[in-house]
C-alpha positions in Angstrom: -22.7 -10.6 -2.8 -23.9 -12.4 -6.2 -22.3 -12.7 -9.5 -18.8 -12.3 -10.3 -16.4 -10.6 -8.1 -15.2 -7.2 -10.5 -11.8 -6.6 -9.7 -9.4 -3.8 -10.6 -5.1 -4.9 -11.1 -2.9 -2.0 -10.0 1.0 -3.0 -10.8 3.5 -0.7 -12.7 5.1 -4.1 -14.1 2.8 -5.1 -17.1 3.9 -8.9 -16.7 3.4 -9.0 -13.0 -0.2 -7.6 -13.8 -0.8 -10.6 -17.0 0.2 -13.3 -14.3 -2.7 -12.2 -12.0 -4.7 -11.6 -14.9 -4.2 -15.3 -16.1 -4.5 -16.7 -12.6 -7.8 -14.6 -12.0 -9.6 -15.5 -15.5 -9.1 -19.2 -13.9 -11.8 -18.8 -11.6 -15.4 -18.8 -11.9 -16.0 -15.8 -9.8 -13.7 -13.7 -10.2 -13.5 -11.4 -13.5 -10.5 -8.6 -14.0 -12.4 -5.7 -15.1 -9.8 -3.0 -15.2 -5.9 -2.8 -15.1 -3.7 0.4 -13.6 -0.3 0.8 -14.1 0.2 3.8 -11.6 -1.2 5.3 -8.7 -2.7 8.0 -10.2 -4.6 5.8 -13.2 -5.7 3.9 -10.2 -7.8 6.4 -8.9 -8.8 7.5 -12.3 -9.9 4.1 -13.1 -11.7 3.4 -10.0 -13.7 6.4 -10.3 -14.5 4.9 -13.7 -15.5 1.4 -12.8 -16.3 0.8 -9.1 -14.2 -2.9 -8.5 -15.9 -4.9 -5.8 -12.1 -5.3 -5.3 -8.9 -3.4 -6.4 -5.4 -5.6 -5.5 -3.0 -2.9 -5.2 0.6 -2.8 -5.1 2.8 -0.2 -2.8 5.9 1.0 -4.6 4.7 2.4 -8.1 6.3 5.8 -9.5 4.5 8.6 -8.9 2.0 9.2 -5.7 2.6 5.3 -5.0 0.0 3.0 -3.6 -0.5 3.9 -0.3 -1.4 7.8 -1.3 -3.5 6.1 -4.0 -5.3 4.1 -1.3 -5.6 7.1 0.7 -7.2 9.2 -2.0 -9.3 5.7 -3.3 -10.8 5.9 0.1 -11.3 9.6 0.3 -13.3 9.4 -2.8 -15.3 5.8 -1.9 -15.3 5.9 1.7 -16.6 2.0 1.3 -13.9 0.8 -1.4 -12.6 -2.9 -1.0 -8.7 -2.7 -1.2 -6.5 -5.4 -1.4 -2.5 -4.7 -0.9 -0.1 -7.2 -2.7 3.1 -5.8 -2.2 6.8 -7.2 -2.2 7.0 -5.5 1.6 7.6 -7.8 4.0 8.2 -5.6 7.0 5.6 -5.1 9.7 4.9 -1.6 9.4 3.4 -1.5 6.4 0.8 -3.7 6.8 0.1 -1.8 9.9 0.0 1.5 8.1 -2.4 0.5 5.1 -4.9 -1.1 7.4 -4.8 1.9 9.6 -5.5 4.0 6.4 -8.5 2.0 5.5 -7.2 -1.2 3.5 -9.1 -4.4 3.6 -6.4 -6.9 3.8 -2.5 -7.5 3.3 -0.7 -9.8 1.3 2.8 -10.9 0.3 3.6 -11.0 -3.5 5.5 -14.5 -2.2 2.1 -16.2 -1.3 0.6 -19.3 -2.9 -2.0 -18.3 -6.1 -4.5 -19.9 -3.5 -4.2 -17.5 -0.6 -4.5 -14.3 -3.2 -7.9 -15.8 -4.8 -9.1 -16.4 -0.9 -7.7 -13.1 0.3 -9.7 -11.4 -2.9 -13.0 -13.5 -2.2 -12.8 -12.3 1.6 -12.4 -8.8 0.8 -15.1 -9.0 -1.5 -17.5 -9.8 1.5 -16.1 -6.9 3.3 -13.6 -9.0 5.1 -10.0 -8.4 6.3 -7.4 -10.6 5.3 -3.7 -11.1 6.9 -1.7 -12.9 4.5 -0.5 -16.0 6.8 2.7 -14.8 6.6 2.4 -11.2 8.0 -0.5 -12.3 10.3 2.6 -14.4 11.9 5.2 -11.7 12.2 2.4 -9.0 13.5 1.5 -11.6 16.0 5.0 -12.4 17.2 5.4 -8.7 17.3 2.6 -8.1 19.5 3.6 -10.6 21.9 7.3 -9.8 22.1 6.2 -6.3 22.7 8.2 -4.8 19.7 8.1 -1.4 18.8 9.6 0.0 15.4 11.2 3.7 15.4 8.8 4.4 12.9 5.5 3.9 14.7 6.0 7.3 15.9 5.2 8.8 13.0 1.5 9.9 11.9 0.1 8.5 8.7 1.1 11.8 7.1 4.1 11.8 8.5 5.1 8.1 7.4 3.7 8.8 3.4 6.0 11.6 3.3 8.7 9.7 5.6 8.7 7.0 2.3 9.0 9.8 0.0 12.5 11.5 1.5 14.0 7.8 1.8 13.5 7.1 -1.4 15.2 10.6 -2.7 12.2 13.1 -3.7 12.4 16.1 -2.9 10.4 18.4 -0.9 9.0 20.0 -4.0 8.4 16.9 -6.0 6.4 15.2 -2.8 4.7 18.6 -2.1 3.3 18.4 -5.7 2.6 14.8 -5.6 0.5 14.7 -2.2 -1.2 18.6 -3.0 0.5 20.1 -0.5 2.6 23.2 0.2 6.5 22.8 0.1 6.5 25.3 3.3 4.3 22.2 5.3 6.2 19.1 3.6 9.2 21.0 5.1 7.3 21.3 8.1 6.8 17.2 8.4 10.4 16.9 7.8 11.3 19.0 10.4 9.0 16.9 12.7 10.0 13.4 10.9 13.9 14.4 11.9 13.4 14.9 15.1 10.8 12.2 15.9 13.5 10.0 14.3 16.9 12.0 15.6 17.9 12.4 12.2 19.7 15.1 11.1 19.3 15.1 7.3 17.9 12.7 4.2 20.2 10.6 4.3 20.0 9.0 7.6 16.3 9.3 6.9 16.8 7.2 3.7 18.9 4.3 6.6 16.3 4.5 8.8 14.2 3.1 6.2 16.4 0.5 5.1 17.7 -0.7 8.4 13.7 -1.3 9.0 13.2 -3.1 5.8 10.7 -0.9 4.4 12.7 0.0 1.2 12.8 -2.8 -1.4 15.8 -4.2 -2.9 
């Protein structure tokens, strides 16, 4: 591609979002074009300004970042998404490049690696941060499984929604869907994952590290 690389900031913290802002405007190719502070102004915003690249972060209120890539997608089949997230579990970066992201990188990383991963993504590209390329390969070769891989990408966005403490109404109006089939997924999630209620839902989660802290 030629020219600057047009890239969209989605962060619900306002100072995490100046930092990359300031680290960005540093380069001579790359050149922040629009900021989000939520998943939904994300996918308003995107529809407004076409990034070459949107760095987007996971755990926003609201829909959150993985619906917002899902939807991103939905609408821009070919969208460039970059996840910079504090997760440093292995699932997610399995589940995000599953749904269609471009690469996966730790909020811990060197400024270095997130102006790489951004120019990669921008050619079309995937990018593992170093980091979680290491623990996916470990992974791989130990033969590890997580509980949680059962789940279907569905499934697993309204998984993260009960461990975090919505409630069947509140995710069924976030993700446009019925109550009657978000209680349907829970049924399935509970016994996919021999729970027997939110709660031990909500542990699962955490015992896996995919809650922050």
């Amino acid at each position: 591609m030629s020219g600057a690389i047009n890239v969209m900031l989605v962060d619900d913290h306002a100072v995490v979002r100046m930092g990359f802002r300031l680290l960005l405007e540093g380069t001579e190719d790359i050149k922040v074009i629009a900021e989000a502070d939520s998943g939904e102004d994300a996918i308003k915003k995107h529809a407004e300004h076409h990034p070459d690249v949107t760095v987007l972060d996971i755990s926003m209120p609201g829909i959150g970042g993985l619906e917002a890539l899902v939807r991103m997608l939905a609408h821009e089949p070919g969208a460039r998404i970059l996840i910079l997230t504090a997760h440093e579990d292995t699932i997610h970066p399995q589940r995000v490049l599953k749904a269609g992201a471009t690469g996966y990188l730790s909020k811990r990383s060197a400024a270095e690696e997130l102006i790489e991963a951004i120019r990669q993504v921008a050619q079309g590209k995937t990018f593992l941060g170093a980091q979680v390329a290491q623990q996916l390969a470990v992974q791989q070769l130990t033969g590890g499984r997580n509980p949680v891989d059962v789940l279907s990408g569905k499934e697993f966005r309204v998984f993260m929604r009960l461990a975090q403490g919505q409630t069947v109404n509140d995710i069924a109006k976030e993700m446009f869907l019925s109550p009657r089939t978000v209680g349907t997924h829970l049924c399935n999630i509970k016994q996919k994952l021999v729970a027997s209620n939110q709660a031990e839902l909500t542990l699962i989660a955490m015992r896996n590290g995919l809650l922050e802290n």
